[in-house]
N, C-alpha and C positions, 0 to 999 in steps of 0.2 A: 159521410164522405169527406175525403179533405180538398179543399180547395188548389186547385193548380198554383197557387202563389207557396201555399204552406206545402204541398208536395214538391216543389220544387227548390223550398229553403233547404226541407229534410233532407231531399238527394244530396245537397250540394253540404249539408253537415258532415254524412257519413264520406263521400267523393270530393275530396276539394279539389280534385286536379278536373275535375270538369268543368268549375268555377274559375280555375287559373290558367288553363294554357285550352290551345285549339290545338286540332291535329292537322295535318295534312287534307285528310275529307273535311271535316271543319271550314278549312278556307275556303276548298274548293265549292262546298258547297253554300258560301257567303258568297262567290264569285259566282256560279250559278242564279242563286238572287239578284243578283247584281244586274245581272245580262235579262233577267227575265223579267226586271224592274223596268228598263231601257224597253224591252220590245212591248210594254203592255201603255208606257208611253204612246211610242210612235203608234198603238194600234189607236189608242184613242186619238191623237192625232189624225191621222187618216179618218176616221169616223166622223167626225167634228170638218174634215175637209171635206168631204162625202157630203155631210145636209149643206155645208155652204154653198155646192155645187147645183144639189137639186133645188135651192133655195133661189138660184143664180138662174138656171134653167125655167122654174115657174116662173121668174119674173120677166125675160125674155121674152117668154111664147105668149103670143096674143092670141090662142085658142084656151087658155086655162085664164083670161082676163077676171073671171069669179072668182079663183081663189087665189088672188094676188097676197092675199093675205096671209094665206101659210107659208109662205116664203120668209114674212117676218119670222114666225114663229119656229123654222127651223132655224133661222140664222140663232136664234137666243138658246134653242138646245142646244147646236155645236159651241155656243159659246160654252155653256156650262159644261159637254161635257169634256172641252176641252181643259175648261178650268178643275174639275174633278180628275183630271188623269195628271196634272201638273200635281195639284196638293197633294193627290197621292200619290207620284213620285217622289217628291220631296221629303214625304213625312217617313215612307220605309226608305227611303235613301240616309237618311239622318240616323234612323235606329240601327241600319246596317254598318254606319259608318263608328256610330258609336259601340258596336260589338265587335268592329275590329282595332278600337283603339284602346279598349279594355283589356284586349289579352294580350300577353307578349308573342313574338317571333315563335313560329317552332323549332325545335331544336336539328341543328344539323345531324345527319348521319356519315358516317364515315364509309369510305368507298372500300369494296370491297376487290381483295384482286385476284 
């Protein structure tokens, strides 16, 4: 079997315009990542707001006094998995960024009348 790096040199041997320019779907669909990158932020976000709340609420209520302690314990998940939805926005934001500064413009078309 050949490996996805070496399959993907080959394609781009025989194809070099796959390797050189983006199409129209191309962008749009880096812009689609784009937008999907954003919402799986904000979901982790909200998630990580979600235990700081229930974290907030065990600490409050003086009928759950025994497990004052899991309260800590979600505040340090929301931290992490808010810390995990940052690094991994940043790290495919960065790859995205850098595949649209690789290719050039696509090419205009002329209007037709």
């Amino acid at each position: 079997m050949i490996s996805k790096m070496k399959r993907r040199h080959h394609i781009h041997r025989y194809y070099p315009k796959l390797q050189s320019e983006l199409t129209l779907r191309d962008r749009l669909a880096i812009d689609r990542t784009h937008l999907a990158n954003r919402r799986t932020l904000l979901a982790m976000f909200r998630t990580a707001l979600y235990l700081v709340l229930a974290g907030m609420t065990i600490m409050t209520l003086d009928i759950l006094e025994e497990v004052k302690w899991s309260s800590y314990v979600l505040y340090v998940i929301a931290a992490g998995v808010f810390i995990y939805g940052w690094v991994s926005y940043r790290i495919t934001d960065k790859k995205l960024r850098a595949t649209e500064a690789s290719a050039p413009a696509p090419k205009s078309r002329k209007k037709r009348r």
